[in-house]
Backbone as JSON, one array per atom type, in Angstrom:
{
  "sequence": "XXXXXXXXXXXXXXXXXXXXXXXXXXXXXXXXXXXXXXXXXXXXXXXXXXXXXXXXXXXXXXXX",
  "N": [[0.64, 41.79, -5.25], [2.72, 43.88, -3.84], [5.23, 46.77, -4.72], [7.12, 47.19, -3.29], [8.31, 44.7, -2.9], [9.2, 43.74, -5.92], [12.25, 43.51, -7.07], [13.39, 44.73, -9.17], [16.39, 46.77, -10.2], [16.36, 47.48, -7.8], [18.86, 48.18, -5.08], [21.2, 45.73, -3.58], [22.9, 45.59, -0.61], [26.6, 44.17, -0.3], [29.45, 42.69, 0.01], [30.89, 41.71, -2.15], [33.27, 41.01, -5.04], [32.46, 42.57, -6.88], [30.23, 44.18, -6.06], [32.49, 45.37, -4.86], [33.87, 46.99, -7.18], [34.45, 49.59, -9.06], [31.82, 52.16, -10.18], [32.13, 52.85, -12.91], [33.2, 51.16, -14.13], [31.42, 49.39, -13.46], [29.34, 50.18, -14.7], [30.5, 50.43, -17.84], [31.03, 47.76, -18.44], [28.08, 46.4, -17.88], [27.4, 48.38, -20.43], [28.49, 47.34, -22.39], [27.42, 44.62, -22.52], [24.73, 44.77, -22.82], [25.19, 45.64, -25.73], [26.54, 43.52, -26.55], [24.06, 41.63, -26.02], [22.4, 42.56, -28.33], [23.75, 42.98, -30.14], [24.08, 40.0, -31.2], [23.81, 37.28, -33.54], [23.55, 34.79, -33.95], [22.03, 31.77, -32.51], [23.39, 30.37, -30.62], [25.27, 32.32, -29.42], [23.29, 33.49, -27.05], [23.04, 32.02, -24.97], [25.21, 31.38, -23.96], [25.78, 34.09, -23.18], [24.04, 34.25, -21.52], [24.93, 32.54, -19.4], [26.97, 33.94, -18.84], [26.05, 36.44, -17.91], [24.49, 34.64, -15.68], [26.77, 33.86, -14.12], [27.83, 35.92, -13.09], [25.97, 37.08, -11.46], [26.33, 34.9, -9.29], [29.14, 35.52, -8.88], [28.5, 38.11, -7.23], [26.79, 37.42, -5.31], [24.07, 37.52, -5.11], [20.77, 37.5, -3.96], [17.9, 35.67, -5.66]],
  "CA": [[2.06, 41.95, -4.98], [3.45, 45.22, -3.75], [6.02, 47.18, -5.46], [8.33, 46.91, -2.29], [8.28, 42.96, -3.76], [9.92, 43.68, -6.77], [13.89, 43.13, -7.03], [14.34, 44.81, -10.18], [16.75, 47.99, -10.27], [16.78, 47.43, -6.35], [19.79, 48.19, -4.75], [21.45, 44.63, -2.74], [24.55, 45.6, 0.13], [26.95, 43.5, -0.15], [30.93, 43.17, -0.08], [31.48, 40.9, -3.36], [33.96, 41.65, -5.85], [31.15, 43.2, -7.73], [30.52, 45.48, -5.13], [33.63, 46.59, -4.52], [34.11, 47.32, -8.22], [34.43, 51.01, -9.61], [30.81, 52.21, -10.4], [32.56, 53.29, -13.98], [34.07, 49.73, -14.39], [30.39, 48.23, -13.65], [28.02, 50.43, -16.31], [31.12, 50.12, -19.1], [30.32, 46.42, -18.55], [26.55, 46.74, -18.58], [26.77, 49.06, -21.65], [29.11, 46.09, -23.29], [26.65, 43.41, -22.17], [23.98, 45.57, -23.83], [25.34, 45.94, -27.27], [26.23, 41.68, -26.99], [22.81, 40.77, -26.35], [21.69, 43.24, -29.07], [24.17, 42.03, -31.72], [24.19, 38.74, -31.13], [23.13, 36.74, -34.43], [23.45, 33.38, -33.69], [21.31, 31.37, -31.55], [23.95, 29.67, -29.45], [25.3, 33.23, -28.75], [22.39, 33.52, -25.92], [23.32, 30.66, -24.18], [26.43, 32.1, -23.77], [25.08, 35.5, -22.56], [22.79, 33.38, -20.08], [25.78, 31.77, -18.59], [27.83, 35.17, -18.44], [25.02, 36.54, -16.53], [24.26, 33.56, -14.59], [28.52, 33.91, -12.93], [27.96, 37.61, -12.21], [24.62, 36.66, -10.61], [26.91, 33.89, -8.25], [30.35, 36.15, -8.28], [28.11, 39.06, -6.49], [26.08, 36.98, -4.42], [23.26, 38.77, -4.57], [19.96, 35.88, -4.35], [16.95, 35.92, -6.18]],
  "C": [[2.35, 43.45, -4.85], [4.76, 45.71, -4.29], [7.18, 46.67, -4.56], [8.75, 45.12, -2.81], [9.48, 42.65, -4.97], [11.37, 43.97, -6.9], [14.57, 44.32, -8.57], [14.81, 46.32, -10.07], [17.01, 48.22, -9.08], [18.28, 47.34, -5.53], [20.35, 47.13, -3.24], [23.01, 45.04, -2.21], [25.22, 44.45, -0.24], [28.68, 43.83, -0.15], [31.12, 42.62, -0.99], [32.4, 42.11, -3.92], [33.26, 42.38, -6.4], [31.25, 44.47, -7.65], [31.51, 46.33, -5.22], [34.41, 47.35, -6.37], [33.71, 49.14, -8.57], [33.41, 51.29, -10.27], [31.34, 52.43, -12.32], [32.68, 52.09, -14.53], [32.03, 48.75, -14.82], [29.48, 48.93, -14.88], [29.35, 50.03, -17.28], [30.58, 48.56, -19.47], [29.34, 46.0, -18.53], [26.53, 46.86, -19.97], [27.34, 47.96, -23.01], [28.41, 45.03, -23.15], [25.6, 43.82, -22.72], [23.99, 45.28, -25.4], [25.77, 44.3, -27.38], [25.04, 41.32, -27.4], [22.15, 41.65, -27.86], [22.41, 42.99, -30.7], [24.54, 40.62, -31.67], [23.18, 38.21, -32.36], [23.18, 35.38, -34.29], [22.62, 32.73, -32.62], [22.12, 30.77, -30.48], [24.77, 31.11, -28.87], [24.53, 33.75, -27.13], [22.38, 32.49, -24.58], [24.44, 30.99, -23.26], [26.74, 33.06, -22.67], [24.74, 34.89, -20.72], [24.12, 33.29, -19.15], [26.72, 32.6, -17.96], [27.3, 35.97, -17.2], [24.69, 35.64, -15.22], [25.94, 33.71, -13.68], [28.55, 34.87, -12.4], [27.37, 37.32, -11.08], [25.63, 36.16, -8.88], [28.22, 34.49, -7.56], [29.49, 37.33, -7.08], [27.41, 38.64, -4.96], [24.62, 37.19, -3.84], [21.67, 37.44, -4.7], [18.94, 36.51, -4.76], [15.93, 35.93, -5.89]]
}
């Protein structure tokens, strides 16, 4: 597999809301999605997470 292969950190055009979001707006919400998964003590917490991630994933449009 060649590096060109790999998706991760890769930058996907697109027009979604996502996109058009304020680069400031999107790390604050990273760095808050960060410190969830990292204090999250409960096991159904992750599930949670998953599913938060999983709507971004679908609001942006961006495919896997």
């Amino acid at each position: 597999m060649a590096l060109k292969d790999i998706t991760l950190g890769q930058y996907f055009p697109g027009n979604s809301f996502i996109h058009r979001l304020d680069p400031r707006t999107k790390l604050l919400f990273t760095v808050l999605y960060i410190v969830a998964l990292f204090s999250a003590k409960r096991l159904p917490s992750y599930p949670l997470l998953m599913a938060v991630l999983a709507v971004c994933i679908q609001i942006s449009r961006v495919r896997l």
